[in-house]
C-alpha positions in Angstrom: -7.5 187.2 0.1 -10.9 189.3 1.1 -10.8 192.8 1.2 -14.0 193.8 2.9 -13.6 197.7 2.0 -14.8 196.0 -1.1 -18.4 195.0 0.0 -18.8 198.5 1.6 -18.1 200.2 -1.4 -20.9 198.1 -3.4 -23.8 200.0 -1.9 -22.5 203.8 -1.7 -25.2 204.3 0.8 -23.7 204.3 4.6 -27.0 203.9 5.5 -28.1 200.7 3.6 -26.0 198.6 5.8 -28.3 195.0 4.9 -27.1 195.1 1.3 -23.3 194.0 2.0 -24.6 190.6 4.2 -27.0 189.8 1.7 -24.4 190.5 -1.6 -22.2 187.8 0.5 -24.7 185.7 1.1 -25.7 185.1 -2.2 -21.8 185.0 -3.4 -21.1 182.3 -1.2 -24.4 180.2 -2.6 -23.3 180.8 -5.7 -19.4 180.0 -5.4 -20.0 176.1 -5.6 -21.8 176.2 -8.6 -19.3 178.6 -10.1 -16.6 176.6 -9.9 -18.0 173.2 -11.0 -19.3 175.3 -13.9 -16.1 176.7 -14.8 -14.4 172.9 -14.4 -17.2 171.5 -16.7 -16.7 173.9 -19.1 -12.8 173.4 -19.5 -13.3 169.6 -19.7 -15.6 169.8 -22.9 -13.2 172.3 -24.7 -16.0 174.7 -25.1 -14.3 178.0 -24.7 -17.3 180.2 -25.2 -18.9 178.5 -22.5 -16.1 178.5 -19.9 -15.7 182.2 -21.2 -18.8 182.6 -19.9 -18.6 180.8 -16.6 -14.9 182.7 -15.6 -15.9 185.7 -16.2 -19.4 185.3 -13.7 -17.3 184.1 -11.0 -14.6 186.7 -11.9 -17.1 189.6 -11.8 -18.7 188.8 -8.7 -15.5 187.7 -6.8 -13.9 190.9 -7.4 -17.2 193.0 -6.5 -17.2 191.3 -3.1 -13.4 191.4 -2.3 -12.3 188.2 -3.0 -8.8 188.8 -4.3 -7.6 185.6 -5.0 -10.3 184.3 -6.6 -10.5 187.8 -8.5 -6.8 187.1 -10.0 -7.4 183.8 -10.5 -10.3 184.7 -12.9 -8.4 187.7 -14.4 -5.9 184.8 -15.2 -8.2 181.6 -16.6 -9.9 184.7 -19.2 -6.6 185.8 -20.7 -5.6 182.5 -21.2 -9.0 181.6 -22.8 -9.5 184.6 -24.8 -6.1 183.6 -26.0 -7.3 180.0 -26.7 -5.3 178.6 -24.4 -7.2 175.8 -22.8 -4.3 174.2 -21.5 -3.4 176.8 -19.5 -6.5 177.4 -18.6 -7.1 174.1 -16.9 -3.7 174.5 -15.2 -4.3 177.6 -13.7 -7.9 176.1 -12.7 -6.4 173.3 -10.4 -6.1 175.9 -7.7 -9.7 177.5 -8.1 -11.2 174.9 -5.5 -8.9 175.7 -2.8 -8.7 179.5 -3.7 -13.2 179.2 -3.1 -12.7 177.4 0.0 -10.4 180.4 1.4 -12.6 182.9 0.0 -15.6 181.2 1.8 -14.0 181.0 5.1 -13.2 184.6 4.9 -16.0 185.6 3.7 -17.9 183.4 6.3 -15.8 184.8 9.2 -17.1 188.3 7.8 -20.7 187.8 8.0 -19.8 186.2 11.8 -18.2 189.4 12.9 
């Protein structure tokens, strides 16, 4: 689910050690936003658009260790470059519960 080895490799400095609380910060502020984009997107039909949106949550959930969210993304863009919006849509129905997971662990990580 979160692979924190992830968010240490992101700086490459061992001594920059505020980058990785800030990264996740800003993941986690973002994560809500991701996903209603991604579900507004698939409701017009606009692939281009929810293109757009998967692969910005994809990107940054795989940077920061979020592995499910990371395969989910990998997932939703193969079916949309495919132009499979039905597919897509299916495979978004678990997006919601796969952020709330990544928050928690994500949030538990910043706690420790």
């Amino acid at each position: 689910m979160f692979d924190p080895s992830a968010v240490a490799a992101l700086t490459g400095d061992v001594g920059d050690d505020a980058f990785a609380p800030v990264f996740v910060g800003k993941f986690r502020a973002l994560l809500p936003e991701r996903v209603r984009r991604i579900a507004i997107t698939l409701g017009s039909d606009d692939v281009d658009d929810a293109l757009d949106a998967v692969l910005s949550l994809k990107v940054s959930a795989c940077a920061v260790g979020a592995g499910e969210l990371c395969r989910i993304g990998r997932t939703l863009e193969a079916h949309l470059r495919h132009l499979d919006l039905a597919q897509a849509r299916l495979v978004a129905v678990d997006l919601t519960a796969a952020a709330d997971r990544a928050d928690a662990a994500l949030g538990a990580y910043l706690a420790a």
